[in-house]
N, C-alpha and C positions, 0 to 999 in steps of 0.2 A: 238163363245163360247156360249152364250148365246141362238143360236137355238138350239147346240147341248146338251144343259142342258135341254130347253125348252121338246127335243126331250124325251131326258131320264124321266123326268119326267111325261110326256103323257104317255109314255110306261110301267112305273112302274105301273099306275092305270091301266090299261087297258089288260085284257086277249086277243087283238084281236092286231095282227101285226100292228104298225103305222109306216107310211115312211118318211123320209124325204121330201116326194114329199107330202106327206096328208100337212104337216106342210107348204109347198111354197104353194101351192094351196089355203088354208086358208089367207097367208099373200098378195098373188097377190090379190086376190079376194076384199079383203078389200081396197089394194091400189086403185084396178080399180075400187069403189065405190066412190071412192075419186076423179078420175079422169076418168072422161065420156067419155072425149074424148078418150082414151087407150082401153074403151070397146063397140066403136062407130064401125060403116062398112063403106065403099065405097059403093056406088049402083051403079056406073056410069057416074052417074052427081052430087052426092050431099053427105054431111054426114051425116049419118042416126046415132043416137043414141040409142043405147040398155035400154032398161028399166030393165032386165034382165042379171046377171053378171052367162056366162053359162062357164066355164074353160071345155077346150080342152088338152087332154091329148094324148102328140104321144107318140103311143105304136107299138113296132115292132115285127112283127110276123118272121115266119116264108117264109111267103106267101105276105107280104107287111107291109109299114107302117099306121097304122091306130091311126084317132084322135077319142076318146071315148068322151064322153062329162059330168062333172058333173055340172049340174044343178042346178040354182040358188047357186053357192059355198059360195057367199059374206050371205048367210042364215043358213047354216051349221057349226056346231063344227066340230072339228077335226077328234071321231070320226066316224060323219057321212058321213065325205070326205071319211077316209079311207074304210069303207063300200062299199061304190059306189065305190074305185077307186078299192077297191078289185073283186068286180060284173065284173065291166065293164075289166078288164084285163082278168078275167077270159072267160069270153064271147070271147074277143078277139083273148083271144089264140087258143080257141075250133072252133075258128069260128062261134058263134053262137049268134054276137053283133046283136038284134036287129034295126029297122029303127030309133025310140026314141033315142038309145044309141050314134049315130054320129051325128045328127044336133040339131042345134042351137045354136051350140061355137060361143063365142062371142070375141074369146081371146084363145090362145095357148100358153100352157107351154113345153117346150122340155129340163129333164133333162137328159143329158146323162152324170151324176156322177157317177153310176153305172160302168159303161165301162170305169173310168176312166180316163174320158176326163176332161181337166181341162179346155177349153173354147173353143166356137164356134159360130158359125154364123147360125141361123138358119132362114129359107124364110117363107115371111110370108105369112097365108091363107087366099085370096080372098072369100068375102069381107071383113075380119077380118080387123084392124088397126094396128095390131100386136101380135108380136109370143117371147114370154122369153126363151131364151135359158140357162140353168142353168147345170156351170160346176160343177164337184165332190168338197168333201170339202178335203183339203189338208193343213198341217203344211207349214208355210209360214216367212220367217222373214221379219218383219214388225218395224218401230219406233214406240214407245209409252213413251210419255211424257219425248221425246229425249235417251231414252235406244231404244238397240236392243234386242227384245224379239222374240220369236217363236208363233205364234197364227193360229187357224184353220182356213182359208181362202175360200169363194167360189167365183169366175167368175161368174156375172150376164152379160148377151150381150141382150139387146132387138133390132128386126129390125121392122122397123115400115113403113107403107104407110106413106108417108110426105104427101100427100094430106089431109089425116086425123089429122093425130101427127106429126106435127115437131119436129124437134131437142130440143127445150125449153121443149116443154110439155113432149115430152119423157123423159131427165130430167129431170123433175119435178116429175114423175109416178114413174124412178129407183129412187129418193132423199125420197122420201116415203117408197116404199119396203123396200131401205135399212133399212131406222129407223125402219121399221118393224122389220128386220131381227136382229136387234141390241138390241131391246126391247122387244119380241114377248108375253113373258108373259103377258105384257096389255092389250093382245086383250083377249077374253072372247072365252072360248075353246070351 
C-alpha cells in the first residue's frame, strides 16, 4: 500500500512517466548499501566487494534478453533512475545500447509484474552475488491485527551465490528491502 501511494505521489509531481521499477531500483539500491555483501562478486577464488551500487536491469527484447545497467543507483532520486531506466530501454529496444550501458552491474533486478507474473525464480549473473526477482503487485487476503482484510501484495524471490551471501545475509538484505518497501517515503527521492 504504501509503495503504491509512494508511487502516486512521485507521479503526481513529475511530467515524466515513473515505474514501479524506478521506485524498486531506488529501494534495492539503498538496501544493497546496507549490505556489501548482496552488491559483492565471485572472482573465482575470493569475494570482491563493490565500492559501486551499479543495478542491472533485465530487459527483453525482441531479439534477446538484455541487462542495461544504472549506474551508481544507491546516488540517484527517483527521478533520475526513471531517466536512465527510460534511456537505457529505449536504446535497447532500437538496439542501439551502447558498451557503457551493459557493464558493470553489480546486482540484477528482474521484474516481471508487468506480464503478470506473480512470482519466480530468477539465475543469477556471474560474477554478481545475486539477482531480485520481483513479482506484479496483486490484491491479496492477508491477516491484520487478527482480521481478514484484502491488501496489495508483491512476491520478492532473491537467488543468490551462497559462496558470497548465504541464506542469513540474504535474509537480512530481503528484511531490509521489505521495511523499505513498507516505509519508502523515508528515503529521500
Amino acid at each position: 500500500s504504501r509503495l503504491k501511494a509512494w508511487h502516486a505521489s512521485v507521479q503526481s509531481r513529475s511530467d515524466e512517466k515513473i515505474t514501479i521499477t524506478d521506485l524498486l531500483v531506488r529501494l534495492t539500491a539503498s538496501a544493497l548499501r546496507a549490505h556489501p555483501r548482496a552488491n559483492a562478486a565471485w572472482d573465482g577464488s575470493r569475494i570482491m566487494l563493490n565500492a559501486d551500487v551499479n543495478v542491472g536491469l533485465a530487459v527483453a527484447t525482441d531479439e534477446a534478453l538484455l541487462v542495461p545497467v544504472i549506474h551508481n543507483a544507491d546516488r540517484k532520486g527517483v527521478r533520475e533512475i526513471a531517466a536512465d531506466r527510460r534511456g537505457l530501454v529505449e536504446r535497447a529496444s532500437t538496439g542501439k545500447l551502447r558498451p557503457e550501458d551493459v557493464q558493470g552491474a553489480t546486482f540484477t533486478l528482474s521484474n516481471l509484474g508487468m506480464y503478470g507474473v506473480d512470482a519466480f525464480n530468477a539465475i543469477v549473473n556471474p560474477p554478481q552475488a545475486a539477482i531480485l526477482a520481483v513479482g506484479r503487485i496483486s490484491d491479496r487476503v492477508v491477516p491484520v491485527d487478527g482480521q481478514v482484510v484484502i491488501r496489495p501484495m508483491m512476491t520478492l524471490s532473491l537467488s543468490s551465490d551462497h559462496r558470497v551471501v548465504d541464506g542469513a545475509r540474504a535474509a537480512q538484505f530481503l528484511d531490509t528491502l521489505a521495511s523499505l518497501l513498507e516505509e519508502p517515503m523515508l528515503l529521500i527521492e
